[in-house]
Structure formats: structure tokens, C-alpha cells
N, C-alpha and C positions, 0 to 999 in steps of 0.2 A: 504494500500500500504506500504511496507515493506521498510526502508531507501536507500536500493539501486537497487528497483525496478524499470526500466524505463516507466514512464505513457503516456497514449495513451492518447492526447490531443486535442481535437476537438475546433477550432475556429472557430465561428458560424455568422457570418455576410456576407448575400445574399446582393451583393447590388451593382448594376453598374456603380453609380455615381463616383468621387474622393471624399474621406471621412477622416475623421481623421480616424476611427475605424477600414476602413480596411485597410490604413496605418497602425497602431499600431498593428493591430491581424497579417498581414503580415510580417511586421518585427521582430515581438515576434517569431511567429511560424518558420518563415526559420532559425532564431536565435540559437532556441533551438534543429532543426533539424542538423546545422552545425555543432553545438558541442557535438551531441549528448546526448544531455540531457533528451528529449524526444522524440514519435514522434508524429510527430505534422500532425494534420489535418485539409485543410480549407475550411471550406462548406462553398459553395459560387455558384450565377448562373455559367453557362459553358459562360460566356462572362462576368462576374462580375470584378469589380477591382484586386481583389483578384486572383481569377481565370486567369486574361490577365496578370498580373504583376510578378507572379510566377516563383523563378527562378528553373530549372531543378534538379531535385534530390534531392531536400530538402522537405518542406510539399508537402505531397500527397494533390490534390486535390477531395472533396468530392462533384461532382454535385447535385444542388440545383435548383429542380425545381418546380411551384407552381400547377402541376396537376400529381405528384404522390410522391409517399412516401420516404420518405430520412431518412436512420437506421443510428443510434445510437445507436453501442451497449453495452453492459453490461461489467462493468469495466471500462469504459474509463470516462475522465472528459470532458464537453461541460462548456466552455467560452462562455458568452453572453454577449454583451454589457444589462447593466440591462434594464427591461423592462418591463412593466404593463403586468401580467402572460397571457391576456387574449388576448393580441396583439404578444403570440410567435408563431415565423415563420409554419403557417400548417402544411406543409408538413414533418414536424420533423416528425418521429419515434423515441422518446428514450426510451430504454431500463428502465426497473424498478430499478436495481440497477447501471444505469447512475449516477455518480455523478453530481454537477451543484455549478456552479460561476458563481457568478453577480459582474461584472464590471460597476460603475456607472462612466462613463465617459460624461454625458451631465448631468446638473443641477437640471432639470426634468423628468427624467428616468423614476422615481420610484413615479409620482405626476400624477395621473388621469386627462385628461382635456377631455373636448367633440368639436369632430367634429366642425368646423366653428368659435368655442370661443377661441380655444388654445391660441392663441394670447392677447386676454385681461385679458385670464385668467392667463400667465406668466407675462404679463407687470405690474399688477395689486394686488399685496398678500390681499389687503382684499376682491376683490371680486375673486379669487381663494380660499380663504379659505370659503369664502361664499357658493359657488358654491357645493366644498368638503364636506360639515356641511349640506348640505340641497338635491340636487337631485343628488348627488353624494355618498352621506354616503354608499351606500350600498359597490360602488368600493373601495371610503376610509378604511373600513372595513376590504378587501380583502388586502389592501395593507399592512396594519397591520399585516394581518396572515403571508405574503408573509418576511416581514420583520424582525419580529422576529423569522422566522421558517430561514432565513438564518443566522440571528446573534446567534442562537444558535446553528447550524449546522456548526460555521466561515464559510460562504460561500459569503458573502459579503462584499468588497473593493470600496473605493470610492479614486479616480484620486484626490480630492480636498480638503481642507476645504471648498470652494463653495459649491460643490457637497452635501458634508454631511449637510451642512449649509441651503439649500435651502430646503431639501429631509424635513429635519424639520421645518424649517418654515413653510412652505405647510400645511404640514400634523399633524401638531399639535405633534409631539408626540420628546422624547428624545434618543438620541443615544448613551447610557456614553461612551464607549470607542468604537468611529470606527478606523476601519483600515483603512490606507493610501498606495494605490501603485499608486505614479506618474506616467506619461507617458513619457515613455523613448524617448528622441533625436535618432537621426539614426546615424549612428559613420560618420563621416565628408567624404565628398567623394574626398577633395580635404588634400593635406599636411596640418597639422594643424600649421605649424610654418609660413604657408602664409598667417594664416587665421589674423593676426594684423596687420592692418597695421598703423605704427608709423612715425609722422612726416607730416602727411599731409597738404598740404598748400589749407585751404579752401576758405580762400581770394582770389584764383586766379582760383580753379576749382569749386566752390561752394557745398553747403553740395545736395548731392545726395539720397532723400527718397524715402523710398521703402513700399508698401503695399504688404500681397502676401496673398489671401485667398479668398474665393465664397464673394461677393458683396447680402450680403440676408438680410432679413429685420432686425435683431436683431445685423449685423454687422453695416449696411448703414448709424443710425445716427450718434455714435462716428465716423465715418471713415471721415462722413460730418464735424463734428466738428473741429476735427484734420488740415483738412484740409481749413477752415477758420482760425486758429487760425494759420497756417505756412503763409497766404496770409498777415495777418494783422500786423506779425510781421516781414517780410522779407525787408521792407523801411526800418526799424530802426538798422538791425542785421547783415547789410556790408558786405552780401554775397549773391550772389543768390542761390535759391531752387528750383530745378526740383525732380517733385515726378512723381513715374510710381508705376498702380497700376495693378498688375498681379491677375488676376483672374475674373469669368462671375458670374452672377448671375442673378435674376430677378431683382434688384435694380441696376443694373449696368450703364444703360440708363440713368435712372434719376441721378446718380455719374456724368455721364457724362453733361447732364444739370447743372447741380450744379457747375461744372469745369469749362464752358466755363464765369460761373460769376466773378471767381477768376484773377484779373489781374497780380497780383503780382509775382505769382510762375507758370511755365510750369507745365502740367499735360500729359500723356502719358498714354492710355490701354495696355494691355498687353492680348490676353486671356488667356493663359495658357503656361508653363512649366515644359517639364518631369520630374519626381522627379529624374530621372538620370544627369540631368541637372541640375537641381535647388541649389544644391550647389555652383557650379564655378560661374552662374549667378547673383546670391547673392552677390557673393564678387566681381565683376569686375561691378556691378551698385548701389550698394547700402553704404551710411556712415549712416543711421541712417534706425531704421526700423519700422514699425508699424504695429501690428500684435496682434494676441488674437491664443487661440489654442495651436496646435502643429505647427502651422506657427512661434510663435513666439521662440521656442526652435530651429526652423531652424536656425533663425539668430544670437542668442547667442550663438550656439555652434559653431560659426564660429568667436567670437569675435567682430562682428556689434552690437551697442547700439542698446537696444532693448528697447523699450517705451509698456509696454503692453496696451491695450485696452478694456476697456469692454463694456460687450452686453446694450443694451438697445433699448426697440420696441418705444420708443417716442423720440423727439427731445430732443437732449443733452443740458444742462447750460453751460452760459461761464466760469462759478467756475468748472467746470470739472478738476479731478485733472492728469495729466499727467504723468506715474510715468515709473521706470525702472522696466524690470521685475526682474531683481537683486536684486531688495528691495523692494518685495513682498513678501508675508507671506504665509504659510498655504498650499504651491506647487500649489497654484492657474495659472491660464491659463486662467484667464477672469472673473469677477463676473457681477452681475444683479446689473447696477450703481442704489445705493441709496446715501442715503446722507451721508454715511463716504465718498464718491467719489467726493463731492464737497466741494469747497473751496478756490480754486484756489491760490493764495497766490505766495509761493515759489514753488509750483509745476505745473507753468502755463508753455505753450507748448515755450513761450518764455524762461526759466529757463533752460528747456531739453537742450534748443538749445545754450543756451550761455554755458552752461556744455561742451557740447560734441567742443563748438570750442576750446574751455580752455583747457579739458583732452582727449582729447579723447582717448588717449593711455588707461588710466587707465580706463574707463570705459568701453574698448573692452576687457581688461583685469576679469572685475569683471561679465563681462556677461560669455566668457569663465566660468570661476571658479564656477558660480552658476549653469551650466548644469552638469558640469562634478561632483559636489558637489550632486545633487538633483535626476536629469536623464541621470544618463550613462545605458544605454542600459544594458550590461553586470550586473549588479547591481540590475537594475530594475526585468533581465530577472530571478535570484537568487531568488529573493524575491519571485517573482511571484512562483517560485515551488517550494517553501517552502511555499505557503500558499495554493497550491493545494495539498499539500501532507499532511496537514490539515485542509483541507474543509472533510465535511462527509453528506453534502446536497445530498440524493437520490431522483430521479424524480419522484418514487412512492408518497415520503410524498408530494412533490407541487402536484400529482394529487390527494394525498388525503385530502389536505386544502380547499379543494370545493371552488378552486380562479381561472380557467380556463376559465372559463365562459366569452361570452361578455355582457352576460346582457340583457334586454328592452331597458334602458336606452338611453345606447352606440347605440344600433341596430338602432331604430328609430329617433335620432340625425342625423346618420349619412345615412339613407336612402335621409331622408328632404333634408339634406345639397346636394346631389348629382339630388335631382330630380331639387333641386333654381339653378343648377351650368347648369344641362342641358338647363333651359329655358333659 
């Protein structure tokens, strides 16, 4: 592709749910459409997030369906959030000289698990690497191919230090220099000079917290612990705390059980708010925020303290450290708590808190400064097509790495798993 050749960009995420990924492919892609940078395409089902959310005129939509064939063709680039080659979407057709970018935007993308274990085998790095090293090596293997055939083709970006971080612990292997493209904030849907608010008397209105994101099992325990640790400290902190927590999930039930134990602070559900809303909402309910993801660049770019949160599938410690996503490292969005995470000290959810009654100016100020420093959109969107305009991964070489395959393995795992699920 020639320096001022405009690229036909294909964003490839079918999926109906609300997601980070097809937030991010949707904003990128109408992005680059608005400004004409490229043009942008979003495969996605004909009722997919992506697909309902679309605004007119901008990415064409490319319906995605799972009983006939969906082209991709020759010359253009396909954007995948990254993916074990063996789990990409069927009904592709791409083209042989289709170019290809992996976007590693979840921790484990690019880490093989089976059917039924995925769970213990993420909560768990010795018995995942166990797992990988033994009835796995065969897909470990493939991952390899799959890996270094995009690092030398630069066709692969990781969202995180986590990301990159995780990809090799897992997998055993070293990554010298990966590339980092964070995930861009959405430009503020409200005035940005509204978005501080200074002066506030929390003595007489109380600090006001916010959850906003799916309630699932590797969200549930820090969200549980957070909110023990607001309950234990709000007698001693001369203000009261009501917390509302916007969003469903399968653990949301059991949140709500876990709620009605906490005497101390009001608790409120929320299920859902439009992302056309969720701006203004933010700022007329919330002074402090709790969040992991792209949930938590919502609240910083708007100037509310942001406490980020990470994942963890077992019960949290009360050394759990509670930190600002301003003074995080590495453009992380949430790691897998291990023990640099605990400690508790100066960074207990009581610290946060007496912070934010003290400064809070200044700490709306530094959350601001850190999105518009890390993820502005614009920035992000630059980067991003400067490094498809050097990526040179064609889908011929992954079908000629002999890594398409799902295996015995995989097959028979997950036959079992579905015949235990029906009795």
C-alpha cells in the first residue's frame, strides 16, 4: 500500500452482546470513515452490536452470518480481535492476498484452554501451563507458529502490558519488543469544561460511587471486595456512601445477595445505559468510580476519580491494593490480581477515599490528563494506520502454517462438555 493510498479496512467482530471490542472496532471504524482516512468495514451479524449501533454513512456494514459465506477480498486488511486460529469466525471467506491484524485486547486471546477448564485454567498459571506442556502441546505449538509468523509479518498489537504479559507467561515463550496500541476513550459526549467539578461539599451530599460494566465471574470478586471495604470504612470517614452498580450479568444476583449484607452504604442496580447516555449519567451520579476495561477510560475522561480494578476468578484478600488508574503502568485496563496486587498499606480503599475528600479537584484533574495523554481517540486512530500500513501478514501464509485446524483434542473436550451440560 502506497503512502497515500486509502485502505479498505475490514472490522471483524460478529457478536450481539454489548462488548468492549465492538465498542472499540465501532468507534475506530466510523472514526476513520468521518475523516476519511479509510474505508472502513464492519462484519458483524444483521442485528449484532455493531450492526444496531451504526451511525448512517460512515462504515458500510458487512453481514455476518453462520450458515453461508462472508468474502473478504483481496487487498483489503481484516482487524480481528486476536484469536486461537482454529476458533476464527467460519463463515469468513478471505481472500489469499487479504492482509491480517491481531489485536490482542483480552489477556488470553492468544492462550489455548479446553472446553469446561477455561476457568481454572486462567485463574491458575501452573496448572495452565501444565495443561499447555502436556494435552495441549500440540495447540501450544500452533500458537507459536501463529505468533511468530505475525511478529515477523508486524501484524500483531497488544492493548496492554497485561496482555503481552500474560500471552507469555502462559505460553512459555519471549516477546523482545511488542507493540502497544491502547484502546482509545470515545471523545466526551458532554462539554469537557463540565466534566470537573470543583468544590464539592461531600460532608453534606456524600461521596457518590459508581460501578458501570457486565457483573461476570472474573469481574464479581474485586467488585465484592470493593464493596466490603466502602461498608467497613464509611462509620469512621464522616460521610455517607451510596454506590449504584450499572450493569447484568450472570453474577449479578449473587452482587445483589452480597449487598443486602452491607449495612453501612446504600446499594442500587442499574441494568443498563445507552452508550449515548452514559456520559451525562456518569457525571450527574457519580464522584468516584470503579471500573476495569474501557468502562474505566469512560470515567476518566470525564475527570471522575477512577480506582481501576482487576480481574480475579477467586475470592479477593483484604491486602488488595486499590489504586488510581492514573498511576498505572504499562496502558493496563485491569491485570490477573497476583501478589504485586496485594499489600494493602497506603493503598487501602480507605486511602482512595480520604484522597478524593482532600483533593478531589486535583485528582479529576490527573484522571482527565492521563486519557487524553495515553487514549485520545484521534491518536490512537493515527497509530492504528500507521501500523496497518505496515503489517504485511497475508491469509495465505496462516493457511499455510497448518494452525487452522480444531484438533481431537479440542473436538472431543468439547462434544463431552455439551453432552454433561444437556443431562
Amino acid at each position: 500500500m502506497s503512502p497515500t493510498e486509502i485502505p479498505n479496512i475490514y472490522f471483524i467482530f460478529p457478536y450481539r452482546g454489548v462488548g468492549g471490542v465492538s465498542l472499540l472496532f465501532l468507534r475506530l471504524a466510523e472514526f476513520f470513515a468521518e475523516n476519511g482516512m479509510a474505508r472502513s468495514y464492519l462484519v458483524d451479524y444483521p442485528d449484532g452490536f455493531m450492526a444496531s449501533h451504526r451511525r448512517d454513512g460512515l462504515a458500510r456494514l458487512l453481514p455476518y452470518t453462520d450458515d453461508a459465506a462472508v468474502d473478504i477480498p483481496a487487498g483489503a486488511v481484516a482487524i480481528f480481535q486476536s484469536m486461537t486460529p482454529w476458533s476464527i469466525y467460519p463463515s469468513l471467506r478471505l481472500a489469499k492476498e487479504t492482509r491480517v491484524l491481531f489485536w490482542n485486547c483480552h489477556p488470553f486471546n492468544l492462550v489455548p484452554t479446553l472446553p469446561g477448564v477455561r476457568q481454572v485454567m486462567q485463574s491458575h498459571l501452573w496448572f495452565g501451563r501444565l495443561m499447555l506442556d502436556t494435552l495441549l502441546i500440540g495447540y501450544k505449538l500452533k500458537i507459536f507458529r501463529l505468533i511468530n509468523l505475525l511478529i515477523k509479518q508486524r501484524s500483531l498489537v497488544f492493548m496492554d502490558s497485561t496482555n503481552h504479559q500474560t500471552t507469555e507467561g502462559y505460553l512459555g515463550l519471549k516477546i523482545a519488543a511488542p507493540v502497544y496500541l491502547p484502546i482509545p476513550a470515545s471523545p466526551p459526549e458532554v462539554p469537557v469544561e463540565s466534566a470537573v467539578v470543583n468544590g464539592r461539599d461531600f460532608r453534606v451530599s456524600g461521596i457518590r460511587v459508581g460501578w458501570v460494566g457486565r457483573v461476570v465471574d472474573f469481574k464479581y470478586h474485586v467488585l465484592k471486595r470493593a464493596l466490603i471495604e466502602l461498608n467497613l470504612l464509611q462509620p469512621s470517614c464522616g460521610v455517607s456512601i451510596s454506590v449504584t452498580i450499572v450493569g447484568t450479568g450472570e453474577f449479578a444476583d449473587r452482587l445483589k445477595l452480597d449487598a443486602k449484607r452491607l449495612e453501612n452504604i446504600s446499594i442500587d442496580f442499574v441494568e443498563h445505559i445507552s452508550p449515548g447516555e452514559l456520559d451525562r449519567y456518569l457525571l450527574e451520579h457519580f464522584d468516584l468510580l470503579l471500573a476495569m476495561g474501557t468502562c474505566a477510560l469512560d470515567g476518566a475522561k470525564l475527570g471522575i476519580p477512577t480506582i481501576l480494578l482487576d480481574c480475579s476468578y477467586k475470592k479477593v484478600p483484604t491486602s488488595y491494593l486499590f489504586q488510581w488508574l492514573h498511576e498505572r503502568k504499562g496502558y493496563t485496563l485491569g491485570d490477573l490480581i497476583g501478589s504485586v496486587h496485594l499489600n494493602g498499606g497506603t493503598d487501602s480503599m480507605a486511602a482512595r477515599v480520604q484522597e478524593l475528600l482532600l483533593t478531589h479537584s486535583s485528582l479529576s484533574a490527573a484522571a482527565r490528563s492521563y486519557v487524553d495523554t495515553n487514549h485520545d481517540l484521534a491518536k490512537i486512530a493515527n497509530r492504528l494506520l500507521n501500523i496497518v500500513g505496515e503489517s504485511r501478514c497475508l491469509w495465505q501464509e496462516i493457511e499455510g502454517a497448518r494452525i487452522l485446524g480444531r484438533g481431537f483434542v479440542y473436538s472431543v473436550f468439547d462434544r463431552t462438555r455439551k453432552k454433561l451440560v444437556a443431562k
